[in-house]
BALOLO-964900 format. One record per atom (N, C-alpha, C): y, z, x; residue number from 0; atom name. Coordinates in pm, whole numbers. Example, Ala and Ser with C-alpha at 12.3 -4.5 7.8 and 13.67 -1.06 7.14 Angstrom:
<rs>
north;up;east;k;a
-569;780;1319;0;N $
-450;780;1230;0;CA $
-330;780;1320;0;C $
-225;708;1285;1;N $
-106;714;1367;1;CA $
3;787;1290;1;C $
</rs>
This chain:
<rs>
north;up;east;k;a
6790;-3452;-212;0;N $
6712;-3346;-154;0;CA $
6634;-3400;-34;0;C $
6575;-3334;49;1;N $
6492;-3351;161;1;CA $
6366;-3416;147;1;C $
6313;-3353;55;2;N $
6147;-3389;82;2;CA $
6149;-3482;-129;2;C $
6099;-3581;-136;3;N $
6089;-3618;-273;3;CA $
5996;-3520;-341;3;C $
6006;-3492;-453;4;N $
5898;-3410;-546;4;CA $
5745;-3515;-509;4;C $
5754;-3648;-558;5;N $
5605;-3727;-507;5;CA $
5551;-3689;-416;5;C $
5589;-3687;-303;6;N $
5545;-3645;-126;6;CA $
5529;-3503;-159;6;C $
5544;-3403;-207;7;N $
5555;-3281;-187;7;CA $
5433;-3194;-293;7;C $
5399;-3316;-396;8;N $
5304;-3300;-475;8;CA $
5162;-3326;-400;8;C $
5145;-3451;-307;9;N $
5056;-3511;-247;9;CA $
5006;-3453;-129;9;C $
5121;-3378;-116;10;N $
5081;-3305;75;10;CA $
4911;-3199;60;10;C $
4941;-3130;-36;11;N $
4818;-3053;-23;11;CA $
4694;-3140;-39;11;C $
4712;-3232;-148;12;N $
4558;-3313;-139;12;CA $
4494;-3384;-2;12;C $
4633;-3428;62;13;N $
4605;-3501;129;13;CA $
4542;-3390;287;13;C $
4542;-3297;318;14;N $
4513;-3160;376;14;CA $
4399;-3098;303;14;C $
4314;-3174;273;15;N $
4185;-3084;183;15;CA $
4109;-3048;285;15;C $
4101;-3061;404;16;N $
3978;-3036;466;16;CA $
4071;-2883;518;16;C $
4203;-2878;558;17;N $
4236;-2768;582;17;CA $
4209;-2629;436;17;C $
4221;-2661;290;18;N $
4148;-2554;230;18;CA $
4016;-2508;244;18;C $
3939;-2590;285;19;N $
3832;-2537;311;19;CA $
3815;-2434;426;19;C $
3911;-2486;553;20;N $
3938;-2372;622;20;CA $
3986;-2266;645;20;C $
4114;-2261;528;21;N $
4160;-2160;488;21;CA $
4096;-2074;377;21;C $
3958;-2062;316;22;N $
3906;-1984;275;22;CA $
3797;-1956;341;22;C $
3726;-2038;467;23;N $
3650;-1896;537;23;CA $
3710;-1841;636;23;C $
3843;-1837;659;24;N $
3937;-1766;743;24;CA $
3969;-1683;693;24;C $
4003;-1650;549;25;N $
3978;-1528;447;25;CA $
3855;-1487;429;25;C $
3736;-1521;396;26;N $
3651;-1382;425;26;CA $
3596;-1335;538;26;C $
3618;-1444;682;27;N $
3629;-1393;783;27;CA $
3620;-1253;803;27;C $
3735;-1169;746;28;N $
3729;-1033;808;28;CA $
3613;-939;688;28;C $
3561;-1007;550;29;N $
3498;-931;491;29;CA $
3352;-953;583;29;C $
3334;-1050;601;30;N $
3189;-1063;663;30;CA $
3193;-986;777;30;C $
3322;-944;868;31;N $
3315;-905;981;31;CA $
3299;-726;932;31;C $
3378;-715;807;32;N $
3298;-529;787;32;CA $
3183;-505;768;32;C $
3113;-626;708;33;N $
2978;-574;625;33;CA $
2872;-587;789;33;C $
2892;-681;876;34;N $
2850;-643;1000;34;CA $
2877;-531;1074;34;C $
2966;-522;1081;35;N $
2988;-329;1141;35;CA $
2914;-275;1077;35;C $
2957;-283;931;36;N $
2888;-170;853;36;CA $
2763;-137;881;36;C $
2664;-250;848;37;N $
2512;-274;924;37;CA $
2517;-205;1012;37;C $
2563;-189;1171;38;N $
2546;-221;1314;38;CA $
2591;-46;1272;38;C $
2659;16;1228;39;N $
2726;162;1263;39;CA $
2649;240;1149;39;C $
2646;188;1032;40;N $
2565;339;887;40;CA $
2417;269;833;40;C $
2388;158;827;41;N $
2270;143;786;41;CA $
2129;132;891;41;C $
2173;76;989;42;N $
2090;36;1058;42;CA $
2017;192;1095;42;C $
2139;233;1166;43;N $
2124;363;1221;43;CA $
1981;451;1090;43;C $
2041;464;1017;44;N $
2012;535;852;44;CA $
1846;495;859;44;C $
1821;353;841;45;N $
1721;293;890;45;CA $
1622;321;988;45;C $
1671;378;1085;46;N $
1604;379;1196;46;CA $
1501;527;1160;46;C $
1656;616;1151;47;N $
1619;786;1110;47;CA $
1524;801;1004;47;C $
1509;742;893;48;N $
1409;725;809;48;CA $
1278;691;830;48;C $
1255;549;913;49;N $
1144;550;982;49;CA $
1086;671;1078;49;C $
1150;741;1143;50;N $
1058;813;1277;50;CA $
1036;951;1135;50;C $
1203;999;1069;51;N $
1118;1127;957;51;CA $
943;1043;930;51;C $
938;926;849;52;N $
816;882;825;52;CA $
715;929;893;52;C $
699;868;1013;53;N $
610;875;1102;53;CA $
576;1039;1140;53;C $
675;1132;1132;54;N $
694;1271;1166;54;CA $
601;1278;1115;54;C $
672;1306;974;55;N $
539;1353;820;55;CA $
450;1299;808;55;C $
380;1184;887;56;N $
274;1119;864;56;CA $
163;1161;986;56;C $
215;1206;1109;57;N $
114;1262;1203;57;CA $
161;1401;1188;57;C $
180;1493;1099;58;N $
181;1663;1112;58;CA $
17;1687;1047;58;C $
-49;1784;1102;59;N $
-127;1823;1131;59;CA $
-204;1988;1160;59;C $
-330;2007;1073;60;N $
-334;2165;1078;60;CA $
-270;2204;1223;60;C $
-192;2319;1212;61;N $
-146;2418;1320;61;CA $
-29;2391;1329;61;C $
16;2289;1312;62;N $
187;2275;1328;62;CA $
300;2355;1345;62;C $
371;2394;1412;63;N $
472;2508;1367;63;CA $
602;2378;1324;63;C $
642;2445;1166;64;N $
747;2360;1158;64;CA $
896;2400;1041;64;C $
987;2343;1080;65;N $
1092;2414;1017;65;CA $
1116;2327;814;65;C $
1153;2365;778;66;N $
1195;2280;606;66;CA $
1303;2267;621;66;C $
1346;2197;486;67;N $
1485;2155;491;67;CA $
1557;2278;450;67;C $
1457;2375;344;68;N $
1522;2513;312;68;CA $
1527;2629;411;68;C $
1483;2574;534;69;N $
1558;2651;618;69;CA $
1395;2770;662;69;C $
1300;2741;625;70;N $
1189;2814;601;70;CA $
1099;2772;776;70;C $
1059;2871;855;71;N $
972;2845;946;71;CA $
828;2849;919;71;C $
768;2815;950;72;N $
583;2865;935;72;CA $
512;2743;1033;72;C $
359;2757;962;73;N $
247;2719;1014;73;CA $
155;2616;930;73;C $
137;2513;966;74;N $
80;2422;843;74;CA $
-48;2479;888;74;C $
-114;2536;753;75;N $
-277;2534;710;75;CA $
-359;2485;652;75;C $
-287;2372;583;76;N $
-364;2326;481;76;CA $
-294;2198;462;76;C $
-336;2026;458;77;N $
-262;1933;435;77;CA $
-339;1820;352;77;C $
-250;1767;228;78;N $
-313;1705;116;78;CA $
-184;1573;129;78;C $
-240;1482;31;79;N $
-171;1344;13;79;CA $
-1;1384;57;79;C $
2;1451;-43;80;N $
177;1486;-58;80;CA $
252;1596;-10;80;C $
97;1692;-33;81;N $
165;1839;-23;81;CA $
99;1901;152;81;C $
153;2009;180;82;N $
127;2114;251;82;CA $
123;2259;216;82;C $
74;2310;258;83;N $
71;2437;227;83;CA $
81;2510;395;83;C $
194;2583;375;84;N $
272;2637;503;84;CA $
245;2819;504;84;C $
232;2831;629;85;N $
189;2991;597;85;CA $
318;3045;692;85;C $
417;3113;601;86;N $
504;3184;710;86;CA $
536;3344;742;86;C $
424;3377;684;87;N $
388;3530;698;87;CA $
283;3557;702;87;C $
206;3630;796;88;N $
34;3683;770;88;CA $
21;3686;596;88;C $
-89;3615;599;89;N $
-74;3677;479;89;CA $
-10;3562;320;89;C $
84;3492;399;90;N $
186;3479;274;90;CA $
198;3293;289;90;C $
150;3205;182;91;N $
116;3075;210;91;CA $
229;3011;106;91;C $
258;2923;145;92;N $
381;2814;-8;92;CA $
329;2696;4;92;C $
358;2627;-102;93;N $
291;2501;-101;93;CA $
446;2411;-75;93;C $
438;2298;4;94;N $
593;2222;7;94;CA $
542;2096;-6;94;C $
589;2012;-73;95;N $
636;1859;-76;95;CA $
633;1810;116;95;C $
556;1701;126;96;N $
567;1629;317;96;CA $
694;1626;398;96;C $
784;1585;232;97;N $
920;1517;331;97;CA $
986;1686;282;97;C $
964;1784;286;98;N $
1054;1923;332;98;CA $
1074;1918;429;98;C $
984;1884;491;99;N $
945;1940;656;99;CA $
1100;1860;758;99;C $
1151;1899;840;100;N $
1278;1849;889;100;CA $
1245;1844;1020;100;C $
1131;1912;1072;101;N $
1147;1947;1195;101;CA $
1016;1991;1258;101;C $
889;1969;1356;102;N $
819;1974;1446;102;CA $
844;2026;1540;102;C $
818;2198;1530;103;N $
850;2313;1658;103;CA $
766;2271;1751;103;C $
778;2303;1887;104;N $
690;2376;2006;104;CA $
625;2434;1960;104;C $
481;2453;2004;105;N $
402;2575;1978;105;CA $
459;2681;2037;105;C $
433;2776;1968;106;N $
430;2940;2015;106;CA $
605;2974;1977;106;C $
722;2856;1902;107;N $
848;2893;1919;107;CA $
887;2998;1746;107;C $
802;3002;1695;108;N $
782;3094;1597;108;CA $
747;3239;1663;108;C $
661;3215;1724;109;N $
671;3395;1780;109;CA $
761;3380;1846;109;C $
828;3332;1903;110;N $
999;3347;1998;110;CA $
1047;3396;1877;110;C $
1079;3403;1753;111;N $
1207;3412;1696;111;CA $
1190;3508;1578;111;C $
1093;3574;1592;112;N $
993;3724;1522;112;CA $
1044;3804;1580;112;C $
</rs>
């Protein structure tokens, strides 16, 4: 035969520094998704979470503002957690901070009456 079974047993030991390279050449491409991944859905995700924060953290009597249920009004009243939103003369709800989705213009509630 060509190659002896001895020599052919020995070749890989003697090439150890190449296994080592051949297994971070394999997860090579896993490390390279979990960086995208970061850089394209979390980071982003990250970011959007912080400014909602900050939203709900400077809203303030008079606000005109939209919910996530789709509800317009007027903040009148603001406590640790809650608000209390008035979206009818007259007619007040109490909502959870993080409802709130959205910080109108003033006056864009009477636009849409």
């Amino acid at each position: 035969m060509f190659i002896s079974s001895a020599f052919a047993q020995t070749a890989p030991a003697a090439a150890g520094g190449s296994d080592m390279m051949a297994s971070l050449t394999g997860m090579l491409p896993l490390v390279l998704m979990f960086v995208v991944l970061y850089f394209v859905m979390i980071r982003p995700q990250m970011r959007k979470q912080k400014e909602h924060r900050s939203m709900v953290e400077a809203l303030a009597k008079g606000d005109e503002v939209a919910t996530a249920g789709g509800l317009l009004g007027k903040v009148t009243r603001l406590s640790e957690g809650y608000l209390t939103l008035e979206i009818a003369p007259g007619v007040e709800v109490q909502l959870q901070r993080s409802a709130i989705v959205q910080v109108l213009p003033k006056g864009a509630i009477n636009s849409v009456k």
